[in-house]
DONU-540738 format. One record per residue (C-alpha): x, y, z; residue in three letters. Coordinates in steps of 0.5 Angstrom, whole numbers, padded with zeros to 4 digits, always signed. Layout:
<gutis>
XYZALA ...
</gutis>
This chain:
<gutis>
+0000+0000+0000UNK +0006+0005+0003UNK +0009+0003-0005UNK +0002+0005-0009UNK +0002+0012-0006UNK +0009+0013-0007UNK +0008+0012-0014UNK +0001+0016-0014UNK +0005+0022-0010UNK +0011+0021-0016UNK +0006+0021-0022UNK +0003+0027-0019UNK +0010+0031-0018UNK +0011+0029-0026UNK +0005+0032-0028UNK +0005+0038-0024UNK +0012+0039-0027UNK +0010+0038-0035UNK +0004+0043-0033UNK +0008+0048-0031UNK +0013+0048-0037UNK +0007+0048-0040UNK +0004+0054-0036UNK +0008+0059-0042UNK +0006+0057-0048UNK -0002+0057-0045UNK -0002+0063-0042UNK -0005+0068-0047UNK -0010+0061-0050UNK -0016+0065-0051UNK -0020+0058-0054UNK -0022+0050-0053UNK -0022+0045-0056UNK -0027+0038-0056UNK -0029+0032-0059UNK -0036+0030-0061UNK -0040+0025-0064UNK -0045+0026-0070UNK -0049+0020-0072UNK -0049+0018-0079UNK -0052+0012-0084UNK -0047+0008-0086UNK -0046+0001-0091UNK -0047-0004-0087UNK -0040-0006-0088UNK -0038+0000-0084UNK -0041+0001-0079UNK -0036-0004-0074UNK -0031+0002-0075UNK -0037+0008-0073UNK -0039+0004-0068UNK -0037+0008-0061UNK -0037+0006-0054UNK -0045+0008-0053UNK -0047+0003-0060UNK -0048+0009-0063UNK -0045+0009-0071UNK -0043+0017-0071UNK -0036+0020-0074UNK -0032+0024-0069UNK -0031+0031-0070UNK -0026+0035-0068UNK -0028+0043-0066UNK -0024+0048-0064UNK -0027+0055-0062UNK -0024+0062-0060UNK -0027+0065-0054UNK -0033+0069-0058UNK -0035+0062-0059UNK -0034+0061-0066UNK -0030+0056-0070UNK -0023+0056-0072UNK -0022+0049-0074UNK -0027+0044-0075UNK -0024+0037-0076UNK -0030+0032-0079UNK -0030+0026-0081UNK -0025+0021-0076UNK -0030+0014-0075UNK -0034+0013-0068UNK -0029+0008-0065UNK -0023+0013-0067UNK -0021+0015-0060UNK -0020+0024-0058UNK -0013+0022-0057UNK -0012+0019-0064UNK -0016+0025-0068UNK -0012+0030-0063UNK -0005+0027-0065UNK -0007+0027-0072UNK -0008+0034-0072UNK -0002+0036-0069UNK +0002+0032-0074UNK -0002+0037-0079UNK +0003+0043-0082UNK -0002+0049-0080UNK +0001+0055-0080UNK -0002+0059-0074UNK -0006+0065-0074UNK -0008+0063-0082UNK -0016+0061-0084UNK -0014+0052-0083UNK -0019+0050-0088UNK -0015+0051-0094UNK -0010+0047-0091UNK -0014+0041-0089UNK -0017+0041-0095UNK -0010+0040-0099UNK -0008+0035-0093UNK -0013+0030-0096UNK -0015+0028-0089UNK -0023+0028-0090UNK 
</gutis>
């Protein structure tokens, strides 16, 4: 027992650091980002891959918003079963330049 909460107080002491280094590069975030779910109908073949944890076939969306509340950046069309982290990778690993209009940008990325 003594061991697990060593572990938990380490593990604590790790993220608190890795949010601090991270505190400089958020202090002027001005937005949010989330994912959501959107049904759709898909070929029956297809619908194991849109599937989410609920049962629900739904393709999982992206959105991010500044803080007037209007989208920045919409990332459609990931399926049901990918997770938040998969698409939020996916998202880093795009070249977008900041503070430009992205849709042009995932559009010639060819993700759709």
């Amino acid at each position: 027992m003594a061991d697990m909460a060593r572990l938990m107080v380490s593990k604590k002491k790790e993220i608190m650091c890795m949010l601090e280094s991270l505190r400089s590069l958020l202090n002027n975030c001005l937005g949010a980002l989330d994912g959501t779910y959107i049904r759709v109908n898909v070929p029956e073949a297809d619908k194991p891959r849109y599937r989410t944890r609920k049962n629900d076939i739904a393709t999982n969306v992206l959105g991010v918003c500044s803080q007037d509340m209007q989208f920045t950046f919409v990332l459609p069309g990931w399926e049901g079963s990918a997770a938040d982290s998969r698409v939020f990778i996916t998202l880093l690993m795009l070249d977008i330049p900041m503070g430009r209009d992205f849709l042009p940008h995932i559009e010639a990325s060819g993700i759709t």
